[in-house]
Backbone as a chain_set.jsonl record, in Angstrom:
{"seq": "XXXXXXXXXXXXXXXXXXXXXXXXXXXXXXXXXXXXXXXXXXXXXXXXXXXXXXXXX", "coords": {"N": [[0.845, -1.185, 0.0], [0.685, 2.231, -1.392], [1.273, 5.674, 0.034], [-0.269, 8.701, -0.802], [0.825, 11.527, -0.477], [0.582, 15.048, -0.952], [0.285, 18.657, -1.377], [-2.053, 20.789, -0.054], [-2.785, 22.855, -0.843], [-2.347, 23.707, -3.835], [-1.485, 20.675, -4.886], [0.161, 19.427, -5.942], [1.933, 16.633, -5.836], [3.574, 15.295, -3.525], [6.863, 13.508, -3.424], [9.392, 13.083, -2.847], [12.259, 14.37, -0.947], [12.678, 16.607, -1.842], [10.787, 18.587, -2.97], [9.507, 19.943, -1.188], [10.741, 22.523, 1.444], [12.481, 23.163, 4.018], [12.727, 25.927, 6.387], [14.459, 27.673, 8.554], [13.259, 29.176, 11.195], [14.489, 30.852, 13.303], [17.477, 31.297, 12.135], [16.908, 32.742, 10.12], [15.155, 35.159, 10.523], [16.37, 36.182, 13.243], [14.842, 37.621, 15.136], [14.664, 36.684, 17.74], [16.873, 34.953, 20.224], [17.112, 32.011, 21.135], [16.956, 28.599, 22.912], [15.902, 26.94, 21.37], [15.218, 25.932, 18.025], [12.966, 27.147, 15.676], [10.962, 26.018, 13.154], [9.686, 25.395, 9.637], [7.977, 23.922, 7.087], [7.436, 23.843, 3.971], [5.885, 23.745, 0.867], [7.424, 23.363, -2.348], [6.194, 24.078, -4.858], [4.067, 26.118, -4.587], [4.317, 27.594, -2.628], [3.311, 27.16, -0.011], [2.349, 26.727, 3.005], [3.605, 23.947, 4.793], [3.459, 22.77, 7.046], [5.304, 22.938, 10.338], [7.448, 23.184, 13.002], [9.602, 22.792, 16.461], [12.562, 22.083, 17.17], [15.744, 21.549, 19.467], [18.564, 23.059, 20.236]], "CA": [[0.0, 0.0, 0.0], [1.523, 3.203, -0.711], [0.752, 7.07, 0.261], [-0.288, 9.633, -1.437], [1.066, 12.761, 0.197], [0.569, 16.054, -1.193], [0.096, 19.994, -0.808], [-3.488, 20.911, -0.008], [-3.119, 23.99, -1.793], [-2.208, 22.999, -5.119], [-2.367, 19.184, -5.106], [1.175, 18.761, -6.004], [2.194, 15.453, -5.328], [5.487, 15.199, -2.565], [7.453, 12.215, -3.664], [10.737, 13.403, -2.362], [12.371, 15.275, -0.271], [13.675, 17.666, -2.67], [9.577, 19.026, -2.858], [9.513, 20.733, 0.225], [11.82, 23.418, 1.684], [12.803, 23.277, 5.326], [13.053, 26.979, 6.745], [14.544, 27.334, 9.957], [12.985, 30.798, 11.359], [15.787, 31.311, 14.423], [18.111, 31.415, 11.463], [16.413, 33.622, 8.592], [14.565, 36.019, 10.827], [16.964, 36.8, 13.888], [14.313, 37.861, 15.78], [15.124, 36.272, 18.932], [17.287, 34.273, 20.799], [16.209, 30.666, 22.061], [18.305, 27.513, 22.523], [15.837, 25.861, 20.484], [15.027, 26.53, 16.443], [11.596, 26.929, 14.95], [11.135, 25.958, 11.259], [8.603, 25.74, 8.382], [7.837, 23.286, 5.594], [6.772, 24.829, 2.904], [5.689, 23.703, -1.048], [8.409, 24.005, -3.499], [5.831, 24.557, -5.931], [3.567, 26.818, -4.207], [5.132, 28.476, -1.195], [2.152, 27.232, 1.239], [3.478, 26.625, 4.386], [2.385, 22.734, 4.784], [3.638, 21.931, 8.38], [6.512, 23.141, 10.962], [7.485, 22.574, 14.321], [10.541, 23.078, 17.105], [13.985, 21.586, 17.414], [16.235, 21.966, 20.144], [19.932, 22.869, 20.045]], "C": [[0.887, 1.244, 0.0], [0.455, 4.305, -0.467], [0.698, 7.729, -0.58], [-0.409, 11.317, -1.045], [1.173, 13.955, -0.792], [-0.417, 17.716, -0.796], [-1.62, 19.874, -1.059], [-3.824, 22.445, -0.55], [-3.292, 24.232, -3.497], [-1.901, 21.886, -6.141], [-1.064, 18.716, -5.458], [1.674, 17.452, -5.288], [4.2, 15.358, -4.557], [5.971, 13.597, -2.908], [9.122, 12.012, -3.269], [11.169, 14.529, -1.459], [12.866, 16.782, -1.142], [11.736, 18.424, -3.309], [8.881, 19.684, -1.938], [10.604, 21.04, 0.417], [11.044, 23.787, 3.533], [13.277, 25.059, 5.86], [13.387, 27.256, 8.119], [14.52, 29.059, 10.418], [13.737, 30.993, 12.649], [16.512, 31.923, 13.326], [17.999, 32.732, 10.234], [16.014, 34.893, 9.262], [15.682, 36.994, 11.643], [16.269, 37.395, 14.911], [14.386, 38.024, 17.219], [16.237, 35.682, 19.1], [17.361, 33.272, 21.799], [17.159, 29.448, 22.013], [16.88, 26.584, 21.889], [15.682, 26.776, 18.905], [14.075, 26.391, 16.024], [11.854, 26.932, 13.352], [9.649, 25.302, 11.033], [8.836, 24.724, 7.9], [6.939, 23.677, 5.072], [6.683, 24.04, 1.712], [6.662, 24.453, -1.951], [7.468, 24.557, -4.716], [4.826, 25.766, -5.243], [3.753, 27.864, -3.41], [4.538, 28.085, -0.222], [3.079, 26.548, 1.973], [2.72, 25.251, 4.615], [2.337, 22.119, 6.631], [5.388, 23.086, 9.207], [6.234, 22.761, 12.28], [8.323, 23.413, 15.634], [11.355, 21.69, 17.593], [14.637, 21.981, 18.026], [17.699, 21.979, 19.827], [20.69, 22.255, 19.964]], "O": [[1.664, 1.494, 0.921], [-0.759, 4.171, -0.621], [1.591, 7.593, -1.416], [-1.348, 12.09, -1.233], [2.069, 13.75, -1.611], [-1.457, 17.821, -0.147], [-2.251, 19.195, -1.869], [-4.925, 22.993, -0.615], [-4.18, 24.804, -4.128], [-1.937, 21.86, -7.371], [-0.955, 17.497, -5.329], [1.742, 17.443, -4.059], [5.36, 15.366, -4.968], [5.29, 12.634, -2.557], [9.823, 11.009, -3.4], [10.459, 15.517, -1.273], [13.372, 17.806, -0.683], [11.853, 18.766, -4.485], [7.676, 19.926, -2.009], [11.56, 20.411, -0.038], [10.012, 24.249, 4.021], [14.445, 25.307, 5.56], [12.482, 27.043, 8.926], [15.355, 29.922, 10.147], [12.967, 31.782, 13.197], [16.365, 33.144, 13.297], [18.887, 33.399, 9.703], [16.459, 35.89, 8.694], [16.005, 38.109, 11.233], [17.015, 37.811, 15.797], [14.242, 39.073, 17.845], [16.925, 35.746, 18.082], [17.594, 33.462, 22.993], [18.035, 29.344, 21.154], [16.995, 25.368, 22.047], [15.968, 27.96, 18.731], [13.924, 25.195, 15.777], [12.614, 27.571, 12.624], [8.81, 24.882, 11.83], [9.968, 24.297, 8.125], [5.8, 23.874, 5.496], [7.779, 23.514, 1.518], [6.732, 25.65, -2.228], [7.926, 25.399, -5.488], [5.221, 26.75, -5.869], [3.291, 28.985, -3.622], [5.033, 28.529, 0.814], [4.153, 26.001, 1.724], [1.49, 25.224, 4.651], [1.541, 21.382, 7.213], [6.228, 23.721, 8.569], [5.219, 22.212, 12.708], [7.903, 24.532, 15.928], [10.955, 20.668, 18.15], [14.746, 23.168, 17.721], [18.155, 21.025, 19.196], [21.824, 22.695, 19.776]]}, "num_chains": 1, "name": "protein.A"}
């Protein structure tokens, strides 16, 4: 059985990792200063933001 994962904005189908873009907002923004790192996944084809999280140092 496989999956069929893709963006809910424009239906693109994710079949790799190279279809999403990891943004790590500690890094890009500068905003703050936290010992952990917040980041984004985003749609290479769209830009929609599909998921993110937090990672610690």
């Amino acid at each position: 059985m496989s999956t069929n994962v893709h963006c809910s904005e424009c239906g693109t189908d994710f079949t790799g990792k190279d279809d999403v873009e990891f943004v790590d907002l500690g890094a890009e923004t500068r905003f703050f200063k936290a010992s952990k790192r917040f980041y984004l996944v985003a749609c290479n084809e769209c830009g929609a933001a599909i998921g993110g999280g937090v990672a610690g140092r």
